[in-house]
C-alpha positions as CSV (number, residue, x, y, z in Angstrom):
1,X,4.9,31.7,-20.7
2,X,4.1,35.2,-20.2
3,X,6.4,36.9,-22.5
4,X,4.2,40.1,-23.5
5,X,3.9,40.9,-19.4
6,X,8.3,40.4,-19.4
7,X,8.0,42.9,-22.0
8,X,5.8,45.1,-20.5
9,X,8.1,45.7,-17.5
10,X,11.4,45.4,-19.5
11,X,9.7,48.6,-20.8
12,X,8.9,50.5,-17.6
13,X,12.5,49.7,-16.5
14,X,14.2,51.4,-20.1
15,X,11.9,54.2,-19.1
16,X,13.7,54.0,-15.2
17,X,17.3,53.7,-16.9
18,X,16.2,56.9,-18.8
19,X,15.1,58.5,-15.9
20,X,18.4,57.7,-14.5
21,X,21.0,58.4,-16.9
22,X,21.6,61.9,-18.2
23,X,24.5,61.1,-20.2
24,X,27.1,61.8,-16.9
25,X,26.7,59.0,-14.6
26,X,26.5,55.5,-14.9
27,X,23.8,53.0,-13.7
28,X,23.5,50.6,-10.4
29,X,22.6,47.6,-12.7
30,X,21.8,45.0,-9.6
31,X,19.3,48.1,-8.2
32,X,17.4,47.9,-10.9
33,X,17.6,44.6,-12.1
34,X,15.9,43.8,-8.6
35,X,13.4,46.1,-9.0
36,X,12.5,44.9,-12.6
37,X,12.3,41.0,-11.3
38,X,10.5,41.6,-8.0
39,X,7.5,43.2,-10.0
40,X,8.0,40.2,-12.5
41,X,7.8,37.6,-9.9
42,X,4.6,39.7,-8.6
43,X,2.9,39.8,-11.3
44,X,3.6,36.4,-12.6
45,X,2.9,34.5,-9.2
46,X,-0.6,36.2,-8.7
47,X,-1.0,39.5,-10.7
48,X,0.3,41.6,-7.9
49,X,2.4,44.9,-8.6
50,X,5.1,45.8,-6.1
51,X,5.7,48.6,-8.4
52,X,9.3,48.6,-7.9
53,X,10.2,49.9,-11.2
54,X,8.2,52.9,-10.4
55,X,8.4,53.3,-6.8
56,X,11.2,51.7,-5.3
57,X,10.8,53.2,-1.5
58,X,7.5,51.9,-1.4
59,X,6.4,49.9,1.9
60,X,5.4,47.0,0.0
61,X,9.0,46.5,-1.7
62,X,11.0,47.7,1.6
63,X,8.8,44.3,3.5
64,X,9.8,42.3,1.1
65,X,13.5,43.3,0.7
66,X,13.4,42.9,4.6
67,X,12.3,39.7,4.9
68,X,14.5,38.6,1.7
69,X,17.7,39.9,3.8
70,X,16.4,37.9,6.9
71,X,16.3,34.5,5.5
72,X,19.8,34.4,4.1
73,X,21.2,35.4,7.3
74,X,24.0,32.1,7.4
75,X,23.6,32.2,11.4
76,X,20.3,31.4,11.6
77,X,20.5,28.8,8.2
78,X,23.2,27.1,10.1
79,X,21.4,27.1,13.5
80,X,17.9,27.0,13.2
81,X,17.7,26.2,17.4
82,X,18.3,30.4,17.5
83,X,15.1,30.9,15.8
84,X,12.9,27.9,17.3
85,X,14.1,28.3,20.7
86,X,15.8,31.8,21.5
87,X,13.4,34.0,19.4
88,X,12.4,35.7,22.2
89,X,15.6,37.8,23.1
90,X,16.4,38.3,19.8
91,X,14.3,41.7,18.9
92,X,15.3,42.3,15.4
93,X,14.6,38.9,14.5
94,X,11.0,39.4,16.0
95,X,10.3,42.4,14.1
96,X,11.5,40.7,10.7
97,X,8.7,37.1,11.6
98,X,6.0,40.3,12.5
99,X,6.6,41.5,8.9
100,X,6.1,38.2,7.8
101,X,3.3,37.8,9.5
102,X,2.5,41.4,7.3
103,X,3.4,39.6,4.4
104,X,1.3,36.5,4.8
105,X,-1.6,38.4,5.9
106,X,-1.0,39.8,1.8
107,X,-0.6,36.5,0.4
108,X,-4.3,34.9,1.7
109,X,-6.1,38.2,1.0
110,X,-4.7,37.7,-3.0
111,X,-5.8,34.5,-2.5
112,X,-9.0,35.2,-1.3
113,X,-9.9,38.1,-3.8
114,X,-8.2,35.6,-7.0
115,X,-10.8,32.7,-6.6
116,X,-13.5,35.4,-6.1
117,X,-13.0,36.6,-9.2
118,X,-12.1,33.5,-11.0
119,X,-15.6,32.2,-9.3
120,X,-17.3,35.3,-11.1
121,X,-16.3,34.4,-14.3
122,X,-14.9,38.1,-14.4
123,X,-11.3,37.5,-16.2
124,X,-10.2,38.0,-19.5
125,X,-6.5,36.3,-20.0
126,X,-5.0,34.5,-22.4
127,X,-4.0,30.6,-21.4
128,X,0.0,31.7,-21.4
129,X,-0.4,35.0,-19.5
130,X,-2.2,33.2,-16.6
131,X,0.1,33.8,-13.3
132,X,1.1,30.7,-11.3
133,X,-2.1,31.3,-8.4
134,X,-4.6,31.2,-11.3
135,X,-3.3,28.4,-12.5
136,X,-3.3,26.6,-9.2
137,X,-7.0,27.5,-8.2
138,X,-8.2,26.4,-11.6
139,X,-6.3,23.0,-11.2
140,X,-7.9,22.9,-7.9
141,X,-11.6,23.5,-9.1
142,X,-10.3,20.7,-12.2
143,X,-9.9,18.2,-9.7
144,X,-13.3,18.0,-8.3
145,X,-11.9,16.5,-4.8
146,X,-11.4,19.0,-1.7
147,X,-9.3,15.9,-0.6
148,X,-6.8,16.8,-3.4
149,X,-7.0,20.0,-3.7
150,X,-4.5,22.6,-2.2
151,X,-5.1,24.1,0.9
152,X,-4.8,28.2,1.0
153,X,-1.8,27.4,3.5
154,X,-0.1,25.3,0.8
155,X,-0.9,27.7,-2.1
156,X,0.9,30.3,0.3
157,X,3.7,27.8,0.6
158,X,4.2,27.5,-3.2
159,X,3.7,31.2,-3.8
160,X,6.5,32.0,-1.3
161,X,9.0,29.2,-2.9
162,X,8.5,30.4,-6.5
163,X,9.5,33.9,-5.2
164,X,12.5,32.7,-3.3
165,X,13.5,30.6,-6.3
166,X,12.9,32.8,-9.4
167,X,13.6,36.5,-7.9
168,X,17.1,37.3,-6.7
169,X,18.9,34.4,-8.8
170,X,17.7,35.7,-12.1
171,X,18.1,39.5,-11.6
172,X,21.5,38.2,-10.7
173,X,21.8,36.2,-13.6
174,X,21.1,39.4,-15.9
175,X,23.5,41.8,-14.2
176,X,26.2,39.3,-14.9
177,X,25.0,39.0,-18.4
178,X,25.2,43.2,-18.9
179,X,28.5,42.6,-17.5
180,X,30.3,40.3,-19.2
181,X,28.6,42.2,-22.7
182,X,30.3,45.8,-21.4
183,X,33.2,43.7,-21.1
184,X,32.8,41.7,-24.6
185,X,32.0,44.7,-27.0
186,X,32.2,42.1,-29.9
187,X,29.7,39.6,-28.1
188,X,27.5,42.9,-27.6
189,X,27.5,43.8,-31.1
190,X,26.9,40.2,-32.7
191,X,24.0,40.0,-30.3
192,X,22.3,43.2,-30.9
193,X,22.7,42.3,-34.1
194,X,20.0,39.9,-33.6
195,X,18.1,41.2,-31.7
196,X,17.4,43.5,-34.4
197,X,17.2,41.4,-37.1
198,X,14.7,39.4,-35.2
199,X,12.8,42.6,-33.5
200,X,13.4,45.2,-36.2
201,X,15.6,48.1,-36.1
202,X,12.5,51.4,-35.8
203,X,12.4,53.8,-33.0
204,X,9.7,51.9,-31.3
205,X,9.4,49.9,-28.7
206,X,8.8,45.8,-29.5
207,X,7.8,43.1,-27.2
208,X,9.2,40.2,-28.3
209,X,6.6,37.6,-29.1
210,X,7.3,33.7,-27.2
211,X,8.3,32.4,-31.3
212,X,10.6,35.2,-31.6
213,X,12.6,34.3,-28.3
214,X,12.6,30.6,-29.8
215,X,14.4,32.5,-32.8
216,X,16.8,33.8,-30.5
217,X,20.1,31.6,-30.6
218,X,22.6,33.9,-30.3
219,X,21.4,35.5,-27.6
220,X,20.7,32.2,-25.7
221,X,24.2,31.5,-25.9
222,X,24.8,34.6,-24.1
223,X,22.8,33.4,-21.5
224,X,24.0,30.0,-21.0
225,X,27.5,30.9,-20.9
226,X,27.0,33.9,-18.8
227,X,24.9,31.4,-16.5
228,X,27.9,28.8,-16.7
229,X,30.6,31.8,-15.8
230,X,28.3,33.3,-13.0
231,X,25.5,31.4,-12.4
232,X,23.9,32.6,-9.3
233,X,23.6,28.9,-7.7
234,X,26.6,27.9,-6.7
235,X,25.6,24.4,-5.3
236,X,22.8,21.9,-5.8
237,X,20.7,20.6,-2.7
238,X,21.7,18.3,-0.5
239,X,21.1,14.6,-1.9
240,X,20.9,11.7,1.0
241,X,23.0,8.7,-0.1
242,X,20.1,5.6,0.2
243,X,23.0,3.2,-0.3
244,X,27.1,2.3,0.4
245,X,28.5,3.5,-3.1
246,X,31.6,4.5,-4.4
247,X,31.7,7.9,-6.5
248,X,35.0,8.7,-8.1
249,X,37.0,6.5,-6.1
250,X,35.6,7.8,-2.9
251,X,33.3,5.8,-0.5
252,X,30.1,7.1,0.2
253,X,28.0,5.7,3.2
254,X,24.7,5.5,3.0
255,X,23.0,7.8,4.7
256,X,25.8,10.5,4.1
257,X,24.6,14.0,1.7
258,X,25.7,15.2,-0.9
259,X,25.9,18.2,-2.7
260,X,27.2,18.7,-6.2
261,X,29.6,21.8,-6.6
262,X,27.9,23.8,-9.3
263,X,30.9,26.6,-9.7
264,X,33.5,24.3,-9.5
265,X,32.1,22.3,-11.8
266,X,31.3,25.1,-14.3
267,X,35.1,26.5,-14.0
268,X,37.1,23.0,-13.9
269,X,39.4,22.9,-16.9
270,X,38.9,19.3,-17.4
271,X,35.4,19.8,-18.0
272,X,35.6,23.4,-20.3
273,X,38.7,24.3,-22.4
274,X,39.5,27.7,-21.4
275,X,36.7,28.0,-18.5
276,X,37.6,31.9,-17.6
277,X,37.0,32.9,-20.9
278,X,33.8,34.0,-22.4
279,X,33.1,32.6,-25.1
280,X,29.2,31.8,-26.1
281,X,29.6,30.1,-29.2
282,X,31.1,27.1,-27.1
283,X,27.1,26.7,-26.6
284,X,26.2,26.6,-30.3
285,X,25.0,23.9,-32.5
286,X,28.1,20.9,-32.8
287,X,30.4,23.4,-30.1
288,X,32.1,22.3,-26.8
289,X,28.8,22.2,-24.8
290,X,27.4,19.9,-27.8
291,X,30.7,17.6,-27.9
292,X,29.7,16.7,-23.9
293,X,26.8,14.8,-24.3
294,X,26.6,11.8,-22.3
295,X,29.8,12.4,-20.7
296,X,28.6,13.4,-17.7
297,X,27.3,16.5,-16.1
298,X,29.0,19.4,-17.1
299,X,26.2,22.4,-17.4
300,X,23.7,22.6,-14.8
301,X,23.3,26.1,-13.3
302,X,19.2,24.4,-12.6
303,X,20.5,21.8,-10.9
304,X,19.3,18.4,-13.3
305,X,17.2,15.5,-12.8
306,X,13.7,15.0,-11.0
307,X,14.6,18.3,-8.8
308,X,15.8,20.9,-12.0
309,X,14.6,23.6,-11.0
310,X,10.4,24.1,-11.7
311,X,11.5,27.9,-13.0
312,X,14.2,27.2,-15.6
313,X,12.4,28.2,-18.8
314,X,10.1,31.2,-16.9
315,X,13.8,32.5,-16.0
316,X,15.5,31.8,-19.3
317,X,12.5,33.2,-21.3
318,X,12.6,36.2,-19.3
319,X,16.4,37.2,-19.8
320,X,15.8,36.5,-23.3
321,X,13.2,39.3,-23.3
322,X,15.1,41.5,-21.1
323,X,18.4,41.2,-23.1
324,X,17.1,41.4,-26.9
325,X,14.9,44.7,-25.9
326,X,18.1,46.2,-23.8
327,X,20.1,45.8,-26.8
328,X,17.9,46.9,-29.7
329,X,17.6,50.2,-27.4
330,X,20.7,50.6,-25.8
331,X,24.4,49.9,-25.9
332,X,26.5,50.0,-23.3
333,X,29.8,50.2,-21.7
334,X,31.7,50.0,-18.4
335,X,32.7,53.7,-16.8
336,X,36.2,55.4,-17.5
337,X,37.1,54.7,-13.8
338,X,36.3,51.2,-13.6
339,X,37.9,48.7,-11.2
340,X,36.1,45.8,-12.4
341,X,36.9,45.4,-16.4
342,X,38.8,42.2,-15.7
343,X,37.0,41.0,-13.1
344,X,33.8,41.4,-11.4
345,X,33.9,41.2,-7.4
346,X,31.1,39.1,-6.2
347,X,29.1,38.2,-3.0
348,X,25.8,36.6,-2.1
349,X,23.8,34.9,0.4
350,X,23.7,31.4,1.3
351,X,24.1,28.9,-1.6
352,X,23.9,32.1,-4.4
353,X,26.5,35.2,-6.1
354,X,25.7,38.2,-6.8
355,X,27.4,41.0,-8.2
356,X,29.0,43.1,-5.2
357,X,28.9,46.3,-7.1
358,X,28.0,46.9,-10.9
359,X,27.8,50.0,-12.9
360,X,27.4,50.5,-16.5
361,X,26.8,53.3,-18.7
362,X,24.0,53.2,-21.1
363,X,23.9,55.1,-24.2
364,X,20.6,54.8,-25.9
365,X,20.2,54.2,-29.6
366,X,16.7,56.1,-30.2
């Protein structure tokens, strides 16, 4: 897991929140939280900088953000026939497939230039700071059978899901976490607590180390019940019934899908006591979330089974990191004229929330 590269940027964006804040105004937390997990996701899928953090108007980042935008349009989600059929009088929608035609053009020259200098031997990384394209060439030469190895196309293909996958849903995640600790000034407190006891308490800045987010409990609780509150998936995929069956006393044909109701779930009060609080002890050792076992489903903001999500602990490691360094060098609250203190308005795409509007004012420590 490449926890020292999360720490890296975590770093660049205090550094943007500084350049920010001048004590007056408060912060666009969703802005830069973007920012801070598009170059993640870049540099992690193939050591490529979108240098977001530093340059947010950037072509590079305004593509991508473009072509993000275009694919959770709900009109074409819900009827694909515009875009296989009817392309051709729909101008905007041309321009956004010629970007991604841009974008793709991107992807196989990375490609290209990563297994040239893989193939010269001229790379010096350590086995957990290897992005995801590294990894896949070098399981490709491991195999020793073109037949079976993946195709540039198809390294393309899983390039572009892990983006989709790991970029907006876990920038999300960590605005709702900064949220609900402006909200939960005790919950902030216990956790910087430690976060410094774990990270030290000097006027430096510390990466944390992959053992050191392992030591991280508390703060884990604040991301699994922040994640259970608001997590940004707000249904599993679609699951075809292979079978007649009877679920909960309803009948279920085969053939039928189905799709399991992630935010009802999270919020039902016969699953949680108290759902619309937040409370992250219900997450420590022998609590509520503890009590559940083998009852059921009742916490899967990854989905579960064969098709959890492949990202779960690159996501989770890297709120961890982003939320222990955040604390140890800031605290922070919500503005004076704040609409939102007892409840956040959200919105989304298709299938994931996001914070409609977040602000927060930082105050830093050292």
């Amino acid at each position: 897991m490449p926890v020292m590269m999360f720490g890296r940027q975590c770093e660049r964006m205090m550094v943007a929140f500084e350049k920010e804040e001048d004590g007056l105004v408060s912060i666009d937390v969703p802005k830069f939280l973007q920012r801070f997990t598009l170059d993640i996701i870049g540099l992690a899928a193939f050591d490529y900088d979108f240098e977001a953090l530093d340059n947010p108007d950037n072509e590079k980042v305004k593509m991508y953000n473009e072509i993000i935008k275009g694919t959770q349009n709900p009109i074409y989600f819900f009827f694909p026939i515009l875009e296989k059929y009817f392309l051709w009088v729909i101008p905007k929608r041309r321009a956004l497939h010629r970007k991604m035609d841009e974008m793709n053009t991107i992807f196989f020259s990375i490609i290209d230039r990563k297994r040239k200098t893989l193939a010269s031997n001229k790379h010096n990384i350590e086995e957990g700071e290897k992005d995801l394209l590294t990894l896949m060439l070098e399981a490709n030469e491991d195999t020793g059978n073109p037949q079976h190895q993946l195709s540039d196309v198809e390294l393309r293909d899983n390039l572009a899901a892990f983006f989709l996958a790991g970029h907006d849903t876990t920038s999300n995640a960590l605005s709702f976490a900064l949220y609900y600790l402006a909200v939960n000034q005790h919950v902030q407190g216990k956790a910087r607590e430690e976060a410094i006891r774990i990270l030290g308490d000097g006027d430096d800045i510390v990466y944390p180390s992959a053992q050191q987010c392992s030591d991280m409990k508390y703060i884990y609780m604040v991301v699994k019940e922040t994640l259970r509150m608001s997590g940004p998936a707000q249904n599993t995929l679609p699951r075809q019934s292979n079978r007649d069956t009877e679920l909960a006393g309803t009948f279920i044909p085969k053939g039928a899908s189905l799709i399991a109701d992630i935010f009802v779930m999270h919020h039902d009060p016969s699953v949680w006591k108290d759902p619309e609080a937040f409370f992250p002890e219900r997450f420590a050792p022998g609590g509520e979330s503890e009590s559940k076992a083998g009852q059921g489903l009742s916490w899967a903001p990854f989905g579960s089974g064969s098709r959890q999500c492949i990202g779960m602990n690159f996501s989770l490691a890297e709120q961890k990191v982003a939320l222990s360094m955040l604390l140890r060098k800031f605290t922070w609250t919500l503005p004076g004229n704040s609409t939102i203190e007892h409840h956040i308005v959200i919105g989304g795409g298709v299938g994931i929330i996001s914070p409609e509007e977040l602000h927060l004012k930082f105050m830093k420590r050292f």
